[in-house]
Every structure is written in structure tokens, then in C-alpha cells.
C-alpha positions as CSV (number, residue, x, y, z in Angstrom):
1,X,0.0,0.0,0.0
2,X,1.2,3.5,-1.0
3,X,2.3,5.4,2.2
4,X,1.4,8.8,0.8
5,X,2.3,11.0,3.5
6,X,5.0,12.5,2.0
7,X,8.5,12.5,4.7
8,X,10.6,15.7,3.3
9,X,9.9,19.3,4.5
10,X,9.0,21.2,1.6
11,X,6.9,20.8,-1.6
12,X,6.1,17.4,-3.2
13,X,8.6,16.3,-6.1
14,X,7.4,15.6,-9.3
15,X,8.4,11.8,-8.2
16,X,6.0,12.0,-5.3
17,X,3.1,13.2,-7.6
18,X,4.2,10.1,-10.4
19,X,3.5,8.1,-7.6
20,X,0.5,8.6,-6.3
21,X,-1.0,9.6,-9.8
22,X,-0.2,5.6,-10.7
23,X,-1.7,4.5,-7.4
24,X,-4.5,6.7,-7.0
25,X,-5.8,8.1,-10.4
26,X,-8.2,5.3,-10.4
27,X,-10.3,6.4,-7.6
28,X,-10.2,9.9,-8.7
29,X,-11.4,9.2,-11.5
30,X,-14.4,7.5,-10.4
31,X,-15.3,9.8,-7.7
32,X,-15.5,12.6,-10.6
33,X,-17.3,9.8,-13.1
34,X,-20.0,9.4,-10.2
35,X,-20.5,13.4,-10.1
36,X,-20.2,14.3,-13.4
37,X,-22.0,11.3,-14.6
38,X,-20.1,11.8,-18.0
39,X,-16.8,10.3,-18.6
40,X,-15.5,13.0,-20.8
41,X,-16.2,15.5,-17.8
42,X,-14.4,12.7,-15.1
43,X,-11.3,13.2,-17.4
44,X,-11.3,16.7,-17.7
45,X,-11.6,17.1,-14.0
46,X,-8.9,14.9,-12.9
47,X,-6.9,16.7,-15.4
48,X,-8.2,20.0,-14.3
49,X,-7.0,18.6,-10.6
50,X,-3.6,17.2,-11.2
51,X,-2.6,20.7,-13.1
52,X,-4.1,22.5,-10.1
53,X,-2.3,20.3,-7.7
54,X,0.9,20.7,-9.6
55,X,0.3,24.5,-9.8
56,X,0.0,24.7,-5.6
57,X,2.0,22.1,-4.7
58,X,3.3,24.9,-2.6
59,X,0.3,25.1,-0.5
60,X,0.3,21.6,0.0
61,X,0.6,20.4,3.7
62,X,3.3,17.7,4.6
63,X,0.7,16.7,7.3
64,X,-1.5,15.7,5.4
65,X,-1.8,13.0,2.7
66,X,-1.1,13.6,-0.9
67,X,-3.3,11.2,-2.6
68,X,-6.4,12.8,-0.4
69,X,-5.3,16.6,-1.4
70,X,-5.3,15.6,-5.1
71,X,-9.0,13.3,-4.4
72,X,-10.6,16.7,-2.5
73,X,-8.9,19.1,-5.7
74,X,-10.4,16.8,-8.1
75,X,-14.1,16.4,-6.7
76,X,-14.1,20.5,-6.2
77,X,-12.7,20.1,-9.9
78,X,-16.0,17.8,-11.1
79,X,-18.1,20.0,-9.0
80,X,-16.6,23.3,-11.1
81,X,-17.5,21.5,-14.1
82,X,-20.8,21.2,-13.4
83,X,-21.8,24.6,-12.5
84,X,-20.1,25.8,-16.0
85,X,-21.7,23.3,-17.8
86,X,-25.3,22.8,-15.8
87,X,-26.5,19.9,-18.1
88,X,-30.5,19.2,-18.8
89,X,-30.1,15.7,-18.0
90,X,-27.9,12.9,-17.0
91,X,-27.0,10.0,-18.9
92,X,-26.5,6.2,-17.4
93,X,-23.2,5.3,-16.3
94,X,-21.9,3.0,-18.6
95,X,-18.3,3.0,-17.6
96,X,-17.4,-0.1,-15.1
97,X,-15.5,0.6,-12.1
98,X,-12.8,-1.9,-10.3
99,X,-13.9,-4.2,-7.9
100,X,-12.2,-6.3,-5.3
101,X,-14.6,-8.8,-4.4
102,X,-13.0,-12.0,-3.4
103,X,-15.1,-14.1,-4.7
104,X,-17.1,-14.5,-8.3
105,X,-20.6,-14.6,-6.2
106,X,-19.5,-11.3,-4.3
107,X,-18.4,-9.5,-7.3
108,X,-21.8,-10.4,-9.5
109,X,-23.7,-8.9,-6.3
110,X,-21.5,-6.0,-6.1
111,X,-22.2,-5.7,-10.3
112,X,-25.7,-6.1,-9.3
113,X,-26.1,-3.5,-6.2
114,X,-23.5,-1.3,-8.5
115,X,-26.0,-1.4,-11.6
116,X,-29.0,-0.6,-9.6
117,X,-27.5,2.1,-7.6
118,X,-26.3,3.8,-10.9
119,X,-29.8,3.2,-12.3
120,X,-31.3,4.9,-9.4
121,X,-28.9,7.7,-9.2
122,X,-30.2,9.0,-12.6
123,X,-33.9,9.3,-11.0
124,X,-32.4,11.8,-8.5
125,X,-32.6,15.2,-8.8
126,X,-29.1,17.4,-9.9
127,X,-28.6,18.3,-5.8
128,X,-30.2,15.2,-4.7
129,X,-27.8,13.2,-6.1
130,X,-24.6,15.1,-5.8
131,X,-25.3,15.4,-2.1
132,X,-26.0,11.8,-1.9
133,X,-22.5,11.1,-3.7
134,X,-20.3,13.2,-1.9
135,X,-22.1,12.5,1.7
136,X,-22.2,9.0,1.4
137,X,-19.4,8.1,-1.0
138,X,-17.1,10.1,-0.5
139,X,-17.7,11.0,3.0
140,X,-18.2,14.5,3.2
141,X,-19.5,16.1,6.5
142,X,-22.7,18.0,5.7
143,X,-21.3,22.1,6.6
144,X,-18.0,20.8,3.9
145,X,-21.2,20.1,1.6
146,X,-23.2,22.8,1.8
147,X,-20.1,25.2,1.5
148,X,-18.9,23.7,-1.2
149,X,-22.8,23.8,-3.0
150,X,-22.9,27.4,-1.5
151,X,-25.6,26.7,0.5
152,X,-26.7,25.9,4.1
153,X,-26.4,22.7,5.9
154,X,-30.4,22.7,5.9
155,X,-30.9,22.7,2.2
156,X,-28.4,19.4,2.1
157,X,-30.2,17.8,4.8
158,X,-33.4,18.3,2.6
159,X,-31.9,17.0,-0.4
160,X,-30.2,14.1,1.3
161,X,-33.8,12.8,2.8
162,X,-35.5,13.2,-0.7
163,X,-32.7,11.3,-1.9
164,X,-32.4,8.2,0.3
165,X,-36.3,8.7,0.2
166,X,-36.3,7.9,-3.7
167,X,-33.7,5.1,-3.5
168,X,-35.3,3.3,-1.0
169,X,-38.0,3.0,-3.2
170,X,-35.7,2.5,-6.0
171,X,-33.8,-0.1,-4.6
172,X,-36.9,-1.7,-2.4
173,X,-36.2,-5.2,-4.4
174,X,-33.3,-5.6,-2.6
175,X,-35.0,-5.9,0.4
176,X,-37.1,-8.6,-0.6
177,X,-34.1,-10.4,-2.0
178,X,-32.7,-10.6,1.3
């Protein structure tokens, strides 16, 4: 496992970004392909983050980790694209992501849940469903939300609950299936 918090005092070397760019793009990339909903978009903002990163490297805090500067640049990156480009409607993933299920059974499931969730995801409203990602997959506290949205920590609440409101009934077969 890549131990990304860096060891030298000063900014990270271009070695340092190499690195974690060939251990982490990955997951960048499908935290902005689960925002952005388009994979075109996904690309552009994880190139719009690494060139940011790159740019203020200088800012960057030994204390923290690397790889999770670069993830946070990269979802406020996906997030930027949206507001410029405020699309009319979202189209169905159709871009697999990795998984690590052990075992065949585990990773047809995971397919399964994955499929349905993305399904389900596209009946959500713009907000509902970026709160819902970045709350829930990417673990975002709800005040780092609503500043990012430039909004209050109300508004997210609200979207959230109409959001797990809708999947629940979107995803209600799963229940039964248990």
C-alpha cells in the first residue's frame, strides 16, 4: 500500500506526484465519473486537478496525505465543471468501475447492487444526487457540503432525505431479495 504522507519538508517532487498519480488516479477518477455522470467531464476534472495540484504544490501540507489533497482538488474540480456546464439531463453510467470482491458470487452482487445504484442515481434530482455522492461516498461532512454547494447545511439535509427517500424505493427489491 502506498504510504502517501510525504517524509521531506518542503513541496512534493514531481516523483512524489508520479507516484501517487499511478496509485490513486483510479479512484479519482471515479469519484468525478459518479459526479459528473459523464466520462468525458471525469477526465477533464482529474486533469483540471492534477494541473491544479501541480500548480500549488506549494500550499500543499506535509501533514496531510497527498493522494487525499489531489482526491478533495479533483471532486471540487468535477463539482466546477458542473456549475459551468449545468447539463439538462444525466446519462446512465456505462463505464465499469474496479472491484475487489473475493469471490465470483461477491463481485456479481457488487455488479448487481453497483448497476442498480447507478440506475437509481439517474432518477435523482441534480442536488439530490450530488449530495447523496459526496455525503455517502465520498464521506463529506454536511457544513464541507453545503459550502462547497454554497448553501446551508439545511438545504443538504433536505436533499439528502428526498434522496435516500427515492432510493429506497428504487432499490426496495433488494430488500425482498434478502
Amino acid at each position: 500500500m502506498l504510504e502517501a504522507v510525504l517524509k521531506s519538508p518542503g513541496v512534493p517532487t514531481q516523483a512524489e506526484f508520479h507516484e501517487v498519480i499511478a496509485t490513486r488516479a483510479d479512484r479519482w477518477y471515479s469519484a468525478c465519473l459518479r459526479i459528473t455522470r459523464d466520462e468525458g467531464l471525469a477526465e477533464d476534472a482529474v486533469q483540471d486537478a492534477l494541473l491544479n495540484a501541480w500548480n500549488k504544490r506549494h500550499q500543499f501540507d506535509r501533514g496531510a496525505r497527498l493522494d487525499t489533497w489531489i482526491h478533495r482538488i479533483a471532486i471540487n474540480a468535477a463539482l466546477q465543471i458542473l456549475r459551468r456546464k449545468k447539463p439538462q439531463s444525466w446519462e446512465p453510467l456505462e463505464h465499469e468501475i474496479a472491484d475487489d470482491a473475493a469471490r465470483p458470487e461477491d463481485a456479481h452482487s457488487a455488479e448487481e447492487l453497483g448497476e442498480q445504484l447507478a440506475d437509481a442515481l439517474c432518477q435523482l434530482s441534480d442536488i439530490e444526487r450530488v449530495c447523496f455522492v459526496l455525503k455517502h461516498l465520498e464521506q463529506w461532512r454536511l457544513k464541507e457540503i453545503a459550502e462547497e454547494l454554497g448553501t446551508n447545511v439545511g438545504t443538504i439535509k433536505q436533499a439528502l432525505f428526498r434522496a435516500l427517500k427515492k432510493l429506497r424505493v428504487s432499490m426496495a427489491s433488494l430488500r425482498s431479495e434478502q
